[in-house]
C-alpha angles and dihedrals in degrees: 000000000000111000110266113256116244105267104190125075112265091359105130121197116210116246102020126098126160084257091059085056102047085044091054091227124161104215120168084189113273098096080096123036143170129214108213102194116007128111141183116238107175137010117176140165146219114211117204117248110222112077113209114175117204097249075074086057092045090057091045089054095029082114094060095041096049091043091047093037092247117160124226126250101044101130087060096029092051116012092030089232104149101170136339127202130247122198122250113271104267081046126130127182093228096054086060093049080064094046084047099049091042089059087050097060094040083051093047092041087235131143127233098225088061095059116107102188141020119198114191105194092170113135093209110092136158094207148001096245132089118357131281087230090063088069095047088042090063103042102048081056085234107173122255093252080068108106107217129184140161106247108197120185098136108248098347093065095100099056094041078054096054078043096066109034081052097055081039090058093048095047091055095241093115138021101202136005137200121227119189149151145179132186137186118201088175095092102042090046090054089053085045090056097044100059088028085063087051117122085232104050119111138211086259088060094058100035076055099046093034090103088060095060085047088064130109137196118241153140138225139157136183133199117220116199145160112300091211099059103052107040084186101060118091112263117236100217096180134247133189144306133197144173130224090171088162091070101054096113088068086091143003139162145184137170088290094063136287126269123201139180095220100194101039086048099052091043097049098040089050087059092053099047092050087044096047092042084054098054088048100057096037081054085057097263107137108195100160102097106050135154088219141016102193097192124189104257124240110136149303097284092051097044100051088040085066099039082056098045099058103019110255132183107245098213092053095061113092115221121211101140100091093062095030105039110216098313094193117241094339090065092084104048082044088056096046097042073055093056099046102080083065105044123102127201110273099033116128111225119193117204114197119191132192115181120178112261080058124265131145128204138189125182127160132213128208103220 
């Protein structure tokens, strides 16, 4: 049933604004929501090693081309993607989400024994059991006390975990959490190359699989801590979530490629992110003036759609895709580990998530 309107005089109802109620919207009051006392204190990256452009992509895939009268250069033409990184051979994702999340905690002057939960939100995965943080787990030597999960929610993953590490610290269950991901686009690229060389493949095939061959292997990993006890960390104030589950078939991926409706996926996410932008002012939020708008990165059309959508200021966009590629949910903590040498306190920084399925995020920092 639609949330009931306020009926006294002066009596507010979380959660419900007029424009809840023109957009037709059922909210029960967590689409915005505000952290009291959590901070980040660290947020690092690992970049991969091996740099592959995407005119190397274009020779690997020169047969299929030729034989479907494609033109070269369309990942830096259309999607801006210049090059991506691949890790060394003896390599595992998994192995740089613990480099990434060492360097956190050195970075944050935290020990590892004080951590009281670790959250991998990394997609790439080598099996369903167990879980990719009991690896990292292990290897960052966290004590047993330590919680520690798999969140998956595409490339959102790394913002809903910040989210609730962040909800954990304020209720006093934990005192500091460990977000991290890694992710590895060299495999599923292989696999890409190989059927898009197939004599049977079409230019619909490619046009499907052409986000796949826009992906980039990375690291990050950020430590979440009480704000009250490091005056110096970056308060998470909060931000807004919301949902466009209908629309969950634009694209979806697995270790045998990703395949993504484009167009459906950049006209409905675009939808999502306005709409989402909308509740959260009406709900007193005032993002249009920020220091700093770190976006999850996917391409150039993407990015300048968004910018348009809600009236960014350009300048103000930080751009890592073209050397990255799109590094799944750990783009945008790469982009902002990226961001933080240049970052002063004070400053108000902005993250703003997409992740196929499709789900939106904002959340801002005070530097």
């Amino acid at each position: 049933m639609p949330r009931p309107r306020p009926s006294t005089p002066g009596l507010s109802v979380p959660g419900y604004s007029t424009h809840t109620e023109e957009k037709g919207w059922n909210l029960i009051g967590n689409a915005t929501f505000r952290h009291h006392n959590s901070a980040l204190l660290a947020v690092t990256s690992v970049e991969a090693p091996v740099v592959v452009s995407s005119a190397d992509f274009d020779e690997r895939l020169a047969p299929s081309l030729k034989r479907l009268r494609l033109s070269k250069r369309l990942l830096e033409r259309v999607a801006g993607v210049q090059e991506r990184r691949w890790w060394a051979p003896g390599t595992d994702f998994d192995d740089a989400a613990i480099e990434a999340g060492a360097k956190a905690l050195a970075e944050a002057g935290i020990e590892a024994g004080e951590i009281g939960l670790l959250i991998n939100t990394s997609v790439t995965r080598r099996n369903l059991e167990p879980s990719v943080a009991v690896k990292i787990h292990n290897g960052l030597g966290l004590p047993s006390s330590a919680l520690n999960f798999d969140l998956a929610n595409a490339c959102l993953g790394f913002v809903n975990g910040i989210t609730l590490a962040a909800n954990m610290i304020d209720s006093g269950q934990i005192k500091y959490a460990l977000i991290v991901a890694g992710e590895d686009a060299q495999t599923t690229q292989e696999t890409t190359f190989r059927r898009l060389n197939a004599e049977s493949s079409t230019r619909e095939d490619y046009l499907r699989e052409f986000a796949t061959l826009t992906l980039g292997s990375g690291a990050a990993a950020a430590v979440i801590g009480p704000a009250d006890a490091h005056p110096g960390g970056h308060r998470i104030l909060g931000g807004v979530s919301r949902a466009g589950t209908s629309h969950h078939e634009l694209c979806v991926g697995g270790p045998d490629g990703m395949f993504t409706d484009t167009k459906g996926l950049l006209d409905n996410g675009l939808e999502l992110v306005t709409d989402a932008w909308d509740e959260a002012h009406t709900d007193g939020w005032n993002w249009r003036r920020m220091d700093r708008y770190v976006t999850h990165q996917v391409s150039t059309s993407y990015t300048n759609a968004i910018i348009k959508a809600v009236d960014l200021v350009r300048s103000k966009v930080p751009i890592t895709f073209p050397k990255w590629g799109n590094v799944g949910p750990a783009s945008l903590p790469m982009t902002l580990a990226q961001e933080a040498q240049t970052l002063s306190p004070g400053d108000r920084v902005l993250c703003m998530g997409v992740g196929s399925g499709l789900n939106t995020a904002m959340m801002e920092i005070a530097w």
